[in-house]
N, C-alpha and C positions, 0 to 999 in steps of 0.2 A: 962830086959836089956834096955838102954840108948837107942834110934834110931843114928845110926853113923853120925856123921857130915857131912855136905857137900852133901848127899844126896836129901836135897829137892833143892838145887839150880840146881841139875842135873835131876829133875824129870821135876822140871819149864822149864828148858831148852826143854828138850822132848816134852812137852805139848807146848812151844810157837811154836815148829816145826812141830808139829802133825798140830796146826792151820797154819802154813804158810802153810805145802803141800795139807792142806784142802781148801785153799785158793787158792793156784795153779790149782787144778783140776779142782775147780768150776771156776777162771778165764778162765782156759782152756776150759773146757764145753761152758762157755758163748759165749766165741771166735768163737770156732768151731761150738756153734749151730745158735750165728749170720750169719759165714761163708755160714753155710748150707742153713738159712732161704732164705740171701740173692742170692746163686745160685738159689734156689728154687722160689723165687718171678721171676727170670730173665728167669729159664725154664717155668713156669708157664705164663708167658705175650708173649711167643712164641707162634705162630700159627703153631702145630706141624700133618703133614699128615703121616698118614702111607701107605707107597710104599710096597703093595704085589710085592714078586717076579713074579707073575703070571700074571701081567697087564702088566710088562716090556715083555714079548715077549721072543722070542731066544737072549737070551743077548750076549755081542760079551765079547771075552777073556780079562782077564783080566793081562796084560803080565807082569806086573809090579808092586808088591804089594806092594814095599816098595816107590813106588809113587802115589799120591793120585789125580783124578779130581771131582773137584767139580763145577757145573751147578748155576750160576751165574744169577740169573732173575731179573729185576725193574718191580715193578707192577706200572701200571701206573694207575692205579682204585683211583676213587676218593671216596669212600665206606669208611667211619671212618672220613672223615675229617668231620667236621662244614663249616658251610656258611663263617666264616671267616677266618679259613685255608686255602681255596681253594681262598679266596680274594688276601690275602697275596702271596701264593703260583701261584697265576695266573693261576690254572689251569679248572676251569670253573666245572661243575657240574655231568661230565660223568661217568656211574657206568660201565661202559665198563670194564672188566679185559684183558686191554691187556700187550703184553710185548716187548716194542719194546726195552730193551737193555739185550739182551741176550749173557752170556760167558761162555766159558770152562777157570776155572782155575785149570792149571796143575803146581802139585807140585811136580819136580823131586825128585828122592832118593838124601839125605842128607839135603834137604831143604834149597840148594845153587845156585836154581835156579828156577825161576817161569817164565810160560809162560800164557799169557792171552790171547786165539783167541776170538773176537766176532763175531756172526754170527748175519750176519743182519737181522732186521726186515722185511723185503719183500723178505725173499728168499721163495721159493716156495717146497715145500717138500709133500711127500707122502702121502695119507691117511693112518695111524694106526688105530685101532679098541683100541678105549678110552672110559673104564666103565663109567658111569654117579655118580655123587657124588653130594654133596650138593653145591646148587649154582651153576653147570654146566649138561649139557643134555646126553653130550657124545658125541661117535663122533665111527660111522660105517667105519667099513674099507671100500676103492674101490683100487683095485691097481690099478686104470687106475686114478686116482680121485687126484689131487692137492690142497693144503689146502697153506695159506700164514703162517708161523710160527706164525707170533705174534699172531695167533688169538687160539690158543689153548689152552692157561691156561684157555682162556673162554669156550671152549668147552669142556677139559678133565680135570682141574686141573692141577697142579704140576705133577702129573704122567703121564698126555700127555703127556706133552714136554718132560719129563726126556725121555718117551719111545723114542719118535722119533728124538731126539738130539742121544742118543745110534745108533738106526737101521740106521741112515744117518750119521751119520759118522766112526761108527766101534771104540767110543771111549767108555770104560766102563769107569762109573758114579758113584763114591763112595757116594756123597752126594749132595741135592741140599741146595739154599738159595736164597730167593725172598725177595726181601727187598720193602718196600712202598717210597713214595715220603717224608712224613714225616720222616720215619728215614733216610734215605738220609740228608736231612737239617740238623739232629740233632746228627749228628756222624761227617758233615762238620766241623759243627761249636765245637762238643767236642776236632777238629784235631787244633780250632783257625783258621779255612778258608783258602783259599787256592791261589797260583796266577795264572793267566791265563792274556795272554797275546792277541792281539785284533790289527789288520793291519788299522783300522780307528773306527769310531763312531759309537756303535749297538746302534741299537732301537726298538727292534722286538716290536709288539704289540701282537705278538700272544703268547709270553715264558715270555712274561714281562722284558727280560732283557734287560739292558741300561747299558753303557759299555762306557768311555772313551778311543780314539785308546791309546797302548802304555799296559806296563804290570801293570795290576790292583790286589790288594788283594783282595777276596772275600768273604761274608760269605755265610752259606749254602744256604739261598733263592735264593741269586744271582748264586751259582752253580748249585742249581737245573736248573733255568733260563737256563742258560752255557747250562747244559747237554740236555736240548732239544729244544735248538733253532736249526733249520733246515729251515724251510720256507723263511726267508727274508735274505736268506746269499749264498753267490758262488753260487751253482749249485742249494742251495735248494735238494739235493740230503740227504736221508740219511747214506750212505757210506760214505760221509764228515762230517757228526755230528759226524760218530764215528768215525773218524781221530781224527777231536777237541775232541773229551772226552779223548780220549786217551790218547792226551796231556796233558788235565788237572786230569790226573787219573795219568800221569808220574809226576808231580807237588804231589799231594797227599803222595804216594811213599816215594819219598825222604823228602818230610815232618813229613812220620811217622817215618821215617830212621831216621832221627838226631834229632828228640825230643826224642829219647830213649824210645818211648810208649811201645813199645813190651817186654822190659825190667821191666817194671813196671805194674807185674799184676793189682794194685789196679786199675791202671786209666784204664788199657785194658778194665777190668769188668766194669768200669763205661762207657764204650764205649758201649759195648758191651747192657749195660742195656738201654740204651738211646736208642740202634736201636731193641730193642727188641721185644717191641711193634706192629712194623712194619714190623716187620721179621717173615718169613715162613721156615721152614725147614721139612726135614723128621725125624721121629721118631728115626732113628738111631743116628742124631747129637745133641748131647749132651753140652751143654754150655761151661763144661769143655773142650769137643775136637773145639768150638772154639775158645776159649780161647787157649788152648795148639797148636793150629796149628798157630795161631799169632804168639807166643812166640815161635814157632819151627824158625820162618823166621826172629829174630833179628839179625842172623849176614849176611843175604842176603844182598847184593851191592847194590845199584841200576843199576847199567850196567847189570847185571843180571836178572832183572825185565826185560820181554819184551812182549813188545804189538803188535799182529798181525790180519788180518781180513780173516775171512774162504776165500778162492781164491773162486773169485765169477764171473758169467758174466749174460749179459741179457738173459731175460725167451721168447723165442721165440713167447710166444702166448701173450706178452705186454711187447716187451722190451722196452718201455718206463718208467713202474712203477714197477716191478719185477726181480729177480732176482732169479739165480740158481747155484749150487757151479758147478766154473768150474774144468773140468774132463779132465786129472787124475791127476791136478794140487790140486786139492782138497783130493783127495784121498790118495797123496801120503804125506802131511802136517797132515792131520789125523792119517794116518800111521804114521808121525813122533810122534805125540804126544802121542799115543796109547803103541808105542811102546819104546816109551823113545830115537828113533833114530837119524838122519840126513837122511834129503832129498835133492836133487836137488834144484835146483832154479826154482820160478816160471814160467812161461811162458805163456801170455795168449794173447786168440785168439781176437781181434776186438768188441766191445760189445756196449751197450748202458749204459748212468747212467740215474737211475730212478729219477724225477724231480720232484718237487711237481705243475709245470706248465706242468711238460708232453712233454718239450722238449730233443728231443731225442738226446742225447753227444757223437758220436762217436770216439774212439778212436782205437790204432794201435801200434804193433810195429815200437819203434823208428827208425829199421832197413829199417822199410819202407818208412821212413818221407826221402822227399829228399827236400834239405833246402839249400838257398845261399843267404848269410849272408852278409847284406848292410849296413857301417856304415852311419848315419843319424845325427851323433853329431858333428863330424871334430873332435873328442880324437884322437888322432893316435892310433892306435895296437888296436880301441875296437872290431873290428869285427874279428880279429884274436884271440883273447881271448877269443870269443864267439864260433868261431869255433871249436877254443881247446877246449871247455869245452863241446861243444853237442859232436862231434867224440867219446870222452872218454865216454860219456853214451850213444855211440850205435845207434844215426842220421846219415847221411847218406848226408854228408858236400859235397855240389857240387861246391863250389866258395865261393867268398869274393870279396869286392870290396866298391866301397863308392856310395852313395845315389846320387839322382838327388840337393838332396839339403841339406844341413846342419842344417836346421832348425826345426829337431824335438827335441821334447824333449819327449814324451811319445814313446816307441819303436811298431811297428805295425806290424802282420803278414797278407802278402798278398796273395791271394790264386786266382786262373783261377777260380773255379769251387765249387759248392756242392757236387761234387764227392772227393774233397780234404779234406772235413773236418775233418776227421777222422786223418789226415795228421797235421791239424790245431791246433785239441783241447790237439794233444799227446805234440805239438811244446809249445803249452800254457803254461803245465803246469812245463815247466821249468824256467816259469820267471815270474814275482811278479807284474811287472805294464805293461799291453800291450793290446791294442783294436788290434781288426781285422776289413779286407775288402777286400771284392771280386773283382778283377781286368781280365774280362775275356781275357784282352790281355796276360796275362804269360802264360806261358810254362804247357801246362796240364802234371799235376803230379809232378809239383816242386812248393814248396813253396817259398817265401822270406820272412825275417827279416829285417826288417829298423830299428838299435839300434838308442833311442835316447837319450838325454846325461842326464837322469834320473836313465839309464842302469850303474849298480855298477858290473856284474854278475848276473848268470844263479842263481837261485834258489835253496838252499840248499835240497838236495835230500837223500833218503837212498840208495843210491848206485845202481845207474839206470843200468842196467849189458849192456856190450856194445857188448855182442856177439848175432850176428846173429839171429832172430826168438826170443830173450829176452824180453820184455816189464816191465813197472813199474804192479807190480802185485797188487790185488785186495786190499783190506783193505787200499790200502796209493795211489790208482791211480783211475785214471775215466775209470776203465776198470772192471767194473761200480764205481765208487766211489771217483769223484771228483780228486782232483790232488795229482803227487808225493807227498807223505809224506816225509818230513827231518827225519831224527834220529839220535841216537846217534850206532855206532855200538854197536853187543852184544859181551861179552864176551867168546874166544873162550869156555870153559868151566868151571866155576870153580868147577861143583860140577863133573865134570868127563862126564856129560852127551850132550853127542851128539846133542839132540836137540836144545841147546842152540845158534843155527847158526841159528834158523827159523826169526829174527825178520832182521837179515842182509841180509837172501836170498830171503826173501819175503816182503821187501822196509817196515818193520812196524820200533816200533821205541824201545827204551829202559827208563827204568824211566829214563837213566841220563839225557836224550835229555831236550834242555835250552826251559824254557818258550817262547823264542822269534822266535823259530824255526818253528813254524807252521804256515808261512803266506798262503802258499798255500794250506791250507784246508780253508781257509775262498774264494780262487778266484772262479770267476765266475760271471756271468751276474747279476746275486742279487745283488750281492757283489758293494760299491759306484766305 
């Protein structure tokens, strides 16, 4: 019998499909085992530790599982770089593993809102009992025995800090991530750099940055610069670097916001791969879970983003360079975050901010500042405007009246005493240009303001609370930590959670907050 017609055009037909889906598989194979290689080169160039649960201690609850925090560290080690990284990078040759920017970021349930607390570098916390590991000694418990944070990753590893961030604050720790100075620069500059904004001319010799006053674009060397100049600016305080990074970490934010990054796994991964190198985590975090937790926060706000500092005051036994979270201001922020709740508003007691001259800042509730307000320019209504504006945040407005003389033009607080200053430095930091001097003929325990006609208004602030025993709180005030911070407020909640009031009740700030709003983390004696 004949073979039927039309059958081999229908056999050909099958066989060219047999090779296209043969073709498909292996393009797919290829895809998916590039996919893989290329997670696997990216988990693989992680520096990954493994976190016994048994070196973590009595761990504290964990109340909220559909919320996530993760422990935030900068190694500032100069270990990997070359002689001419550390050139470029300015930062000089020290194997030291310290960590002076230390954060808890919390991810509320829905992933509609993030809070960022940092805890400063010289607050002073407990001794923990930290096993010895490669490249650190350990570290003996004492419970009477005080240790300075940043100095643990040197002594226990990543698992020190994780422990004693947990037992001092009551906040359980899903994950950590240390990142180096190198990938820092190199995730800056994957963002296209960033702006930060600058009240006159830097020139630090010690961070290398150089800074035109006015809002600058940056790329990553000059941010890194940014993120740790401290020594030749306002107070010289570190509480005020982290003011300024904050700002320029709320820049960042809304940079990743409207470039759509988080929407676009390929580039996340190439972000991600670039800081990789540089990055430490625990064996639990997985490439893909950071990747997936980016891409969990592409439809976060920025008004939702908020940046706050652990409520801190000076350490009794050197409150000039030290610091300790103030109680129960501190505890009850922890509690917020622990618990996904709302807490009260700040309140903090009289303190010192640590200096890198070791001059000691003391500051006060504004309740306590008693203040009469002299205009110095001849504007009509300016000291009345001035008055209005301290009352509302919580001064303690004794008069108004006009100057001996019209001819200032910088505005000046005058004080009886070195008993006032604490009266002085709170009066400061609600305004952007103003020298002091002591006049032992005024009235002990009143200040005065001489406005002069350089004075526009009080200084944009996160909402100085004007009741009674209130002050500007720690992370945005010199109570330790340099002057009110401005902010933008936070949103009352969009993902539903309560916490989201922390950055409004505790003077921090929001990514929306304008590049131009932070002048007064730059004031201070350093400062031109």
């Amino acid at each position: 019998m004949r073979p039927t017609r039309g059958r081999a055009p229908r056999e050909g037909k099958r066989h060219v499909l047999r090779w296209v889906a043969v073709g498909a598989v292996v393009i797919l194979a290829a895809g998916t085992l590039a996919a893989y290689l290329k997670y696997r080169a990216v988990y693989d160039s992680i520096t990954r530790v493994n976190v016994p649960g048994s070196e973590l201690g009595q761990r504290p609850p964990e109340y909220s599982t559909a919320a996530e925090n993760i422990l935030v560290y900068g190694d500032d080690s100069r270990k990997g770089l070359d002689a001419h990284q550390q050139y470029i990078l300015h930062t000089g040759s020290d194997q030291t593993d310290n960590t002076d920017t230390i954060m808890i970021v919390h991810l509320s349930p829905g992933r509609h809102l993030v809070t960022v607390m940092s805890i400063p570098r010289d607050t002073m916390v407990p001794m923990y009992q930290c096993a010895a590991g490669p490249g650190y000694p350990g570290q003996q418990a004492n419970p009477n025995g005080y240790v300075q944070i940043n100095s643990l990753l040197a002594a226990g590893g990543p698992v020190c800090l994780w422990e004693t961030v947990e037992q001092t604050t009551g906040i359980f720790i899903n994950h950590f991530i240390g990142i180096g100075m190198l990938g820092f620069v190199k995730v800056v500059d994957d963002l296209g750099g960033v702006n930060v904004c600058v009240p006159f001319n830097v020139n630090d010799p010690v961070s290398g940055l150089t800074l035109p006053s006015g809002e600058d674009h940056i790329d990553g060397v000059q941010a890194l610069a940014f993120w740790r100049t401290r020594e030749d600016i306002g107070t010289g305080s570190d509480l005020e670097r982290i003011q300024r990074d904050q700002f320029m970490s709320a820049q960042v934010v809304k940079g990743v916001l409207d470039s759509g990054l988080l929407s676009d796994p390929l580039r996340l991964l190439s972000v991600v791969t670039d800081a990789a190198a540089s990055m430490t985590t625990d064996s639990g975090m997985t490439v893909s879970d950071l990747v997936g937790i980016a891409e969990s926060l592409r439809n976060v706000s920025s008004k939702n983003v908020q940046f706050i500092t652990a409520p801190n005051q000076a350490w009794p036994q050197d409150p000039t360079a030290r610091v300790q979270f103030a109680q129960p201001q501190a505890g009850e922020v922890f509690s917020a975050i622990a618990h996904d709740v709302t807490v009260p508003k700040v309140k903090v007691a009289p303190s010192a901010t640590p200096s890198s001259g070791g001059a000691q800042v003391l500051t006060t509730s504004p309740s306590n500042v008693k203040v009469k307000i002299l205009n110095g320019s001849g504007v009509a209504g300016l000291a009345g405007q001035a008055a209005s504006g301290l009352s509302s945040r919580g001064f303690d407005v004794t008069g108004t009246g006009n100057a001996a003389s019209f001819a200032y033009t910088k505005s000046v607080i005058e004080y009886p005493s070195a008993a006032d200053l604490a009266a002085v430095n709170t009066l400061k930091q609600q305004l952007t240009n103003v020298t002091t001097l002591q006049d032992s003929s005024l009235t002990p325990g009143t200040v005065e303001l001489i406005l002069g006609s350089d004075f526009t208004g009080l200084a944009q602030t996160a909402a100085t609370p004007a009741s009674p025993g209130a002050s500007a709180s720690p992370g945005a005030s010199a109570s330790p930590g340099g002057s009110a911070s401005p902010a933008a407020s936070a949103s009352p909640s969009a993902s539903g959670s309560a916490v989201a009031n922390l950055a409004q009740s505790n003077n921090g700030i929001t990514a929306a907050a304008s590049c131009a709003s932070d002048g007064s983390a730059f004031a201070g004696p350093l400062s031109p």
